[in-house]
C-alpha positions as CSV (number, residue, x, y, z in Angstrom):
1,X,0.0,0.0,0.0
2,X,1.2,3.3,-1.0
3,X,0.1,6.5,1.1
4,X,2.1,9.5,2.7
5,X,0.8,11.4,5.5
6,X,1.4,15.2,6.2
7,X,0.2,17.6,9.0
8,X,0.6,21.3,8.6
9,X,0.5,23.7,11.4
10,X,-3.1,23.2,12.8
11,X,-5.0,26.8,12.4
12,X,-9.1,27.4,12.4
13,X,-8.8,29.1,9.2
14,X,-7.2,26.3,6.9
15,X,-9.8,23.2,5.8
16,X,-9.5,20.0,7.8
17,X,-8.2,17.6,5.6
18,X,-7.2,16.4,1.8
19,X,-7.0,13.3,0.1
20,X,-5.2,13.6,-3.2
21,X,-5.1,10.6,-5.4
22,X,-3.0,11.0,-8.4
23,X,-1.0,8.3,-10.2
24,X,1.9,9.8,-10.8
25,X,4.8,11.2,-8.6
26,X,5.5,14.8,-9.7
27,X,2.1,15.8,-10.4
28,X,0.8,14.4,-6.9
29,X,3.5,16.1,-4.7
30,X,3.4,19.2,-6.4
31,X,-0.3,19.3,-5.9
32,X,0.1,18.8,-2.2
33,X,2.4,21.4,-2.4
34,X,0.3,24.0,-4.0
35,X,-2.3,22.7,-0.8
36,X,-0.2,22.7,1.8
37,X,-1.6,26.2,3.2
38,X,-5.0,25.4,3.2
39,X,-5.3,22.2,5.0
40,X,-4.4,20.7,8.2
41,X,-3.7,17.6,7.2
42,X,-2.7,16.0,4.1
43,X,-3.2,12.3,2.2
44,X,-1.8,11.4,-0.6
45,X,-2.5,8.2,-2.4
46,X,-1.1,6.9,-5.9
47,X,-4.1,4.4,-7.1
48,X,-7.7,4.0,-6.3
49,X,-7.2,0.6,-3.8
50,X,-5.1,2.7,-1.1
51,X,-7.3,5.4,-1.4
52,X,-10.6,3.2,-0.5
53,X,-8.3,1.9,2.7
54,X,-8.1,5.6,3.7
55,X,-11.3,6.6,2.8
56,X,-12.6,3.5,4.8
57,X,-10.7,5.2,7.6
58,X,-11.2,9.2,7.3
59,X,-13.6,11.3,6.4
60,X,-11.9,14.0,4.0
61,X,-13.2,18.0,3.1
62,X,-12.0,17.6,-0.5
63,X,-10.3,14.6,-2.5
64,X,-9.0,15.4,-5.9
65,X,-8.4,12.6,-7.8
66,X,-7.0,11.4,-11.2
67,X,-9.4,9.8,-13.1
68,X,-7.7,7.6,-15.8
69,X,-5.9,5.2,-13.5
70,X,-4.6,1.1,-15.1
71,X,-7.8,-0.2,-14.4
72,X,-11.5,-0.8,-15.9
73,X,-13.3,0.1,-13.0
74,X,-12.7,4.1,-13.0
75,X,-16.4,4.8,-12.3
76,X,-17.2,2.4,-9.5
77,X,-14.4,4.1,-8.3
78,X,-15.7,7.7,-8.1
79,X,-19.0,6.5,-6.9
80,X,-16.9,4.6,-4.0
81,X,-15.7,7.4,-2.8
82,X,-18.8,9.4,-3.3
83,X,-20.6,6.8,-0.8
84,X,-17.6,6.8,2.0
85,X,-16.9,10.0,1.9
86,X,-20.5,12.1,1.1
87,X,-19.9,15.5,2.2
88,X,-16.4,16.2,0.5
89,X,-15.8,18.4,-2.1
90,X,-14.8,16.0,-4.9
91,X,-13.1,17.4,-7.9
92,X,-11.7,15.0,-10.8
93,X,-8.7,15.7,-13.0
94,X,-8.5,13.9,-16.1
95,X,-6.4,14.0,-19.6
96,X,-9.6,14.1,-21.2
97,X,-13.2,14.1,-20.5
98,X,-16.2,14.5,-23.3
99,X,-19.5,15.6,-22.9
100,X,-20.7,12.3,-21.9
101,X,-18.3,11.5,-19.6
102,X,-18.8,14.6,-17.7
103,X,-22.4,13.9,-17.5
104,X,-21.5,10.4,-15.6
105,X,-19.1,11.9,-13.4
106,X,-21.7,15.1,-12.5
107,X,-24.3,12.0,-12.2
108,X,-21.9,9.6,-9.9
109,X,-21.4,13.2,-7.3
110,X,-18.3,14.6,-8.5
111,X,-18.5,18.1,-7.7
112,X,-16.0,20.2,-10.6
113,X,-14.0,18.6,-13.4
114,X,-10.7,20.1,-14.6
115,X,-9.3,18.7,-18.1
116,X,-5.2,18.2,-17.7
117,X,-3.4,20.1,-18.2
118,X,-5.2,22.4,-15.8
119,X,-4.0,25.4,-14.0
120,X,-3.1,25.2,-10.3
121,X,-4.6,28.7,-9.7
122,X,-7.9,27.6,-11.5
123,X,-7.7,24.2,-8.9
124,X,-7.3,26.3,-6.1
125,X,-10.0,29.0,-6.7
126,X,-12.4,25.7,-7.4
127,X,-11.7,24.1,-4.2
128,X,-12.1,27.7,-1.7
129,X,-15.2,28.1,-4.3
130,X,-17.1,24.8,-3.3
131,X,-15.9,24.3,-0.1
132,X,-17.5,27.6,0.7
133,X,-20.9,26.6,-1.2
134,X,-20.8,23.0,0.7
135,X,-20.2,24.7,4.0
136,X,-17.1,22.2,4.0
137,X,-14.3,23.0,6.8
């Protein structure tokens, strides 16, 4: 099982806690770097069976996963998560997404879609934006 654990400086104003779930290396650390302010704690997981172990385990404000991970079973996946975890913010990022994809990702509970390459600043703004309209902390 692959996870990593971090825990920022604990403050009222930053969100409780992340899950990020991203396949590969450089893209998932410099995510949790780009996050590192705005959450307490931090998990990081590199495929969706580690992440279901955590989510079994936690209960997460937002979890920003990849969506086009080595296996066939990508949507069961999202609506996994969706039913552990019900309240988080959930925002996909995925290499590419058509219309009818994005319907069954809206449909499954995922909250915002950003295509890669996406821009950190957008990802940001996304996750303040709906942890503010889900009254997420």
């Amino acid at each position: 099982m692959f996870s990593e654990f971090y825990s920022g400086s604990v403050s009222s104003s930053k969100f409780k806690s992340i899950l990020i779930i991203e396949k590969d290396d450089i893209q998932r650390k410099g995510l949790a770097i780009a996050m590192m302010d705005y959450f307490n704690e931090m998990h990081l997981a590199d495929n969706p069976s580690d992440a279901n172990e955590l989510l079994k385990e936690k209960h997460f404000s937002v979890i920003i996963t990849d969506y086009k991970f080595n296996s066939s079973c990508n949507q069961d996946f999202i609506k996994n998560v969706r039913a552990l975890n019900p309240d988080s913010v959930l925002i996909v990022i995925s290499p590419d997404c058509d219309v009818e994809l994005r319907n069954e990702l809206y449909s499954a509970g995922v909250n915002q879609i950003l295509e890669k390459p996406y821009d950190i600043n957008q990802l940001l703004n996304e996750g303040k934006y709906l942890t503010k309209k889900h009254h997420i902390k």
